[in-house]
PAKOLKOL-986327 format. One record per atom (N, C-alpha, C): residue number from 0; residue in three letters; atom name; x, y, z. Coordinates in nm, 2 decimals. Layout:
! PAKOLKOL-986327
[rec NUM 'ala' 'CA' [X Y Z]]
...
***
This chain:
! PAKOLKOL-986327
[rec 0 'unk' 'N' [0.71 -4.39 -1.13]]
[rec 0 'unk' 'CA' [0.61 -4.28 -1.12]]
[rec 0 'unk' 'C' [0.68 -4.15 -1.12]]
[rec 1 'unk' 'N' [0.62 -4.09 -1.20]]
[rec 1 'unk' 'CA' [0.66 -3.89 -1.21]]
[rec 1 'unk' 'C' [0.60 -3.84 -1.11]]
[rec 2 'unk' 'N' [0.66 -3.74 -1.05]]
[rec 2 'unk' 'CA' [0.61 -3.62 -0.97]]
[rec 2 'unk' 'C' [0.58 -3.52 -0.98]]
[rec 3 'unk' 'N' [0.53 -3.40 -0.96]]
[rec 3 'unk' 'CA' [0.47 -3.28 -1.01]]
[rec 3 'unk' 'C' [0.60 -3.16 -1.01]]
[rec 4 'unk' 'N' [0.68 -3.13 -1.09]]
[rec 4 'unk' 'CA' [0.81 -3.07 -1.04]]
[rec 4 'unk' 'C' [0.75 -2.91 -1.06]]
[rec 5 'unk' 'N' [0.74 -2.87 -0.95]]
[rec 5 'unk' 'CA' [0.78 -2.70 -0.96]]
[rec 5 'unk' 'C' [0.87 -2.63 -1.03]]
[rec 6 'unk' 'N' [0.86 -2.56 -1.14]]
[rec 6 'unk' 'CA' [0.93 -2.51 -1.24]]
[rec 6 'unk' 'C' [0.94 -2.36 -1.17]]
[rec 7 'unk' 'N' [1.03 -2.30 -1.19]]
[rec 7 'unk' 'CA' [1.07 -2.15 -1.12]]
[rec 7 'unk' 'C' [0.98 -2.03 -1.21]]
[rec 8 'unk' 'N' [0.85 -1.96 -1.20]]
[rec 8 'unk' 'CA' [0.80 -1.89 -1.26]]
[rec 8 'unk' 'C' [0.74 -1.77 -1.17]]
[rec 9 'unk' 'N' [0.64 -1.71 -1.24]]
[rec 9 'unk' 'CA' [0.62 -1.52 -1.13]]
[rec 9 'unk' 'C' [0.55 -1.60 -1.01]]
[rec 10 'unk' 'N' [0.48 -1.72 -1.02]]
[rec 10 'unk' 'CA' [0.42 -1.77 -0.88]]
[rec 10 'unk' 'C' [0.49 -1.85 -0.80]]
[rec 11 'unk' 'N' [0.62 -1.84 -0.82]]
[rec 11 'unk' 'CA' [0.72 -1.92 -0.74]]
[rec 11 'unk' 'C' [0.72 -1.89 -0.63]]
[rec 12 'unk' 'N' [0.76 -1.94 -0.45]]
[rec 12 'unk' 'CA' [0.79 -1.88 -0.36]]
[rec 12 'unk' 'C' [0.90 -1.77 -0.33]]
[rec 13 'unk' 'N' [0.91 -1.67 -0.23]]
[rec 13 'unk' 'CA' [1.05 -1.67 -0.23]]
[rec 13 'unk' 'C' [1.12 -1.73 -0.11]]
[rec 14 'unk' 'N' [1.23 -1.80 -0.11]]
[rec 14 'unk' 'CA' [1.32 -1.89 -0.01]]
[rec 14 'unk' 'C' [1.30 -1.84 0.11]]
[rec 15 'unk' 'N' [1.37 -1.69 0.15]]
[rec 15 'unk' 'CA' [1.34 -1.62 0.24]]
[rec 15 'unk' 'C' [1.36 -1.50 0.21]]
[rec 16 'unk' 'N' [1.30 -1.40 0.25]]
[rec 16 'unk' 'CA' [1.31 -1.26 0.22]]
[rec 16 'unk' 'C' [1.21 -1.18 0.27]]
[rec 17 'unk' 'N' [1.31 -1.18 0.45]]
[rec 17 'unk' 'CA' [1.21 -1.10 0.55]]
[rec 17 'unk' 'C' [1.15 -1.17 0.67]]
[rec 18 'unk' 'N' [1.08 -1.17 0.77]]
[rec 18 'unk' 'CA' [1.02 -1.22 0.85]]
[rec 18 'unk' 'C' [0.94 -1.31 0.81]]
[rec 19 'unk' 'N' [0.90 -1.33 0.70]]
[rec 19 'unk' 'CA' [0.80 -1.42 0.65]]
[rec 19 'unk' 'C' [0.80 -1.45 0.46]]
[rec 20 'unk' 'N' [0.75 -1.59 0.44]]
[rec 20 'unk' 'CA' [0.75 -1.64 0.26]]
[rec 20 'unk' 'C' [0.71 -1.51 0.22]]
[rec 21 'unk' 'N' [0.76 -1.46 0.09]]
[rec 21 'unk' 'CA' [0.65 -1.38 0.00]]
[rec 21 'unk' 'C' [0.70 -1.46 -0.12]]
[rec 22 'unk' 'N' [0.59 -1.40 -0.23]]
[rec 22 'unk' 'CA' [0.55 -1.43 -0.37]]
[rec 22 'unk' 'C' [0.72 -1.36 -0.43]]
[rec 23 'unk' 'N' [0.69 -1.46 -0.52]]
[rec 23 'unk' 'CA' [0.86 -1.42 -0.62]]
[rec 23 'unk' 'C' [0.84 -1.36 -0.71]]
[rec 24 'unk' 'N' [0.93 -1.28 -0.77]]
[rec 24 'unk' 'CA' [0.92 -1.16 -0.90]]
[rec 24 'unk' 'C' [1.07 -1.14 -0.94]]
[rec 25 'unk' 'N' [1.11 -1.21 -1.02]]
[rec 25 'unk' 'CA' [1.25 -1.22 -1.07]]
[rec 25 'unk' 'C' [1.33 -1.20 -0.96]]
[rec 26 'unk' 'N' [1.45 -1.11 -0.92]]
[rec 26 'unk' 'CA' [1.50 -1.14 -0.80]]
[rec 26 'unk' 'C' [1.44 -1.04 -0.65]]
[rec 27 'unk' 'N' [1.33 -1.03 -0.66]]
[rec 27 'unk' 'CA' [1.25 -0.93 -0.59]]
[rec 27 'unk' 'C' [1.16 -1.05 -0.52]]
[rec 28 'unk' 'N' [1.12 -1.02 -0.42]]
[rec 28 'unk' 'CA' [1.04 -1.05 -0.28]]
[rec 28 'unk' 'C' [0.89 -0.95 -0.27]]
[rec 29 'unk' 'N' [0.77 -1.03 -0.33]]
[rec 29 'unk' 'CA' [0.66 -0.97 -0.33]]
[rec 29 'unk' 'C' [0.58 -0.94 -0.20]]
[rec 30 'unk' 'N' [0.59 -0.88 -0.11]]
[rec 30 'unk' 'CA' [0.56 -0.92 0.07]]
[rec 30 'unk' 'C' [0.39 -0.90 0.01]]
[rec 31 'unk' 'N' [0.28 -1.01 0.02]]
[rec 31 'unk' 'CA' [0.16 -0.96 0.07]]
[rec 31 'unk' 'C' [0.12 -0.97 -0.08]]
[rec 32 'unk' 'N' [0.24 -1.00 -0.17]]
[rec 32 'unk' 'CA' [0.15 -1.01 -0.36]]
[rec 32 'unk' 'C' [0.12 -0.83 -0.35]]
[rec 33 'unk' 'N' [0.18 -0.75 -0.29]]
[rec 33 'unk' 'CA' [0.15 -0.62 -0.34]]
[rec 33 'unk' 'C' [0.31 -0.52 -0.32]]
[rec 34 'unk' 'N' [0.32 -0.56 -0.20]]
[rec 34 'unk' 'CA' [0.46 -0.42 -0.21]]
[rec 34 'unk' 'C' [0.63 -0.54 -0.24]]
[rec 35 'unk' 'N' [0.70 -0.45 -0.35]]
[rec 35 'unk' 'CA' [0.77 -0.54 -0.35]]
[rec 35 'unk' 'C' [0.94 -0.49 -0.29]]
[rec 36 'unk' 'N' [1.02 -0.62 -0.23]]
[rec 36 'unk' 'CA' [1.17 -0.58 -0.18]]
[rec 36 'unk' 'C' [1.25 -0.66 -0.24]]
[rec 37 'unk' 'N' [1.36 -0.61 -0.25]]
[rec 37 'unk' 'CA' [1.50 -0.68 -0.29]]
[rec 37 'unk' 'C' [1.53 -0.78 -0.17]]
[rec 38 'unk' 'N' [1.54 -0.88 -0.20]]
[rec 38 'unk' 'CA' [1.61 -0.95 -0.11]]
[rec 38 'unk' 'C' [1.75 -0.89 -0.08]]
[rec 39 'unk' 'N' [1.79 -0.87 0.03]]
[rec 39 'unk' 'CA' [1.89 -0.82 0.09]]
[rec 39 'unk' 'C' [2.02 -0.89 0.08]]
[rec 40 'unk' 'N' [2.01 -1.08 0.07]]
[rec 40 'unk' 'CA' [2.11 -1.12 0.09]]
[rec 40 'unk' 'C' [2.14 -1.21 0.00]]
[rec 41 'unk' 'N' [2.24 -1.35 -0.05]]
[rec 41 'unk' 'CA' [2.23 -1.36 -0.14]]
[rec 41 'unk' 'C' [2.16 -1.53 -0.08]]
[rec 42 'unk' 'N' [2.16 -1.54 0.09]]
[rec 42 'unk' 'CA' [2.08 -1.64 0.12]]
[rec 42 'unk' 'C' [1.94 -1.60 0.11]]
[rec 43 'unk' 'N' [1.89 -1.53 0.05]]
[rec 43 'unk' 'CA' [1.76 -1.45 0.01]]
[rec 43 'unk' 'C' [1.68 -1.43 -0.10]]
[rec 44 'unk' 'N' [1.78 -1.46 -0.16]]
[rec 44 'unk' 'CA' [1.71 -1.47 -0.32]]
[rec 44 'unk' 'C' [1.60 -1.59 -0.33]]
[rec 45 'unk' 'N' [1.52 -1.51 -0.48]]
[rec 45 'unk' 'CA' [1.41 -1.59 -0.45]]
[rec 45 'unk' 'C' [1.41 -1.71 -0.54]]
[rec 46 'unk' 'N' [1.33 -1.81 -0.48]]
[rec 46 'unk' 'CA' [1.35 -1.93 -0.51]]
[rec 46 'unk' 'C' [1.26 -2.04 -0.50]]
[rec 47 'unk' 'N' [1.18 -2.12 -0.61]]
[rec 47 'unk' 'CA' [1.04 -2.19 -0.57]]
[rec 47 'unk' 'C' [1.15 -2.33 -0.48]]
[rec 48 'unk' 'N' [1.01 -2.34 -0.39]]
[rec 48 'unk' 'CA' [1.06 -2.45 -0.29]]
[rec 48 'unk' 'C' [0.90 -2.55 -0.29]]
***
């Protein structure tokens, strides 16, 4: 049996970046789907999980 594999796209999670998940945007951290940050570190980068 197949499983549903999460492909890395703009509605990807990000790993961590910040006190809390945000929405992913190439290497940027969407906090709230409206203001967006750099992830600061490179344990931060964003990344669907």
């Amino acid at each position: 049996a197949s499983a549903l594999v999460h492909t890395a796209d703009l509605h990807s999670w990000c790993k961590s970046c910040g006190p809390q998940p945000a929405n992913c945007k190439s290497n940027q951290c969407i906090v709230n789907c409206s203001v967006s940050k750099v992830c600061p570190s490179p344990d931060d980068v964003c990344a669907a999980v």
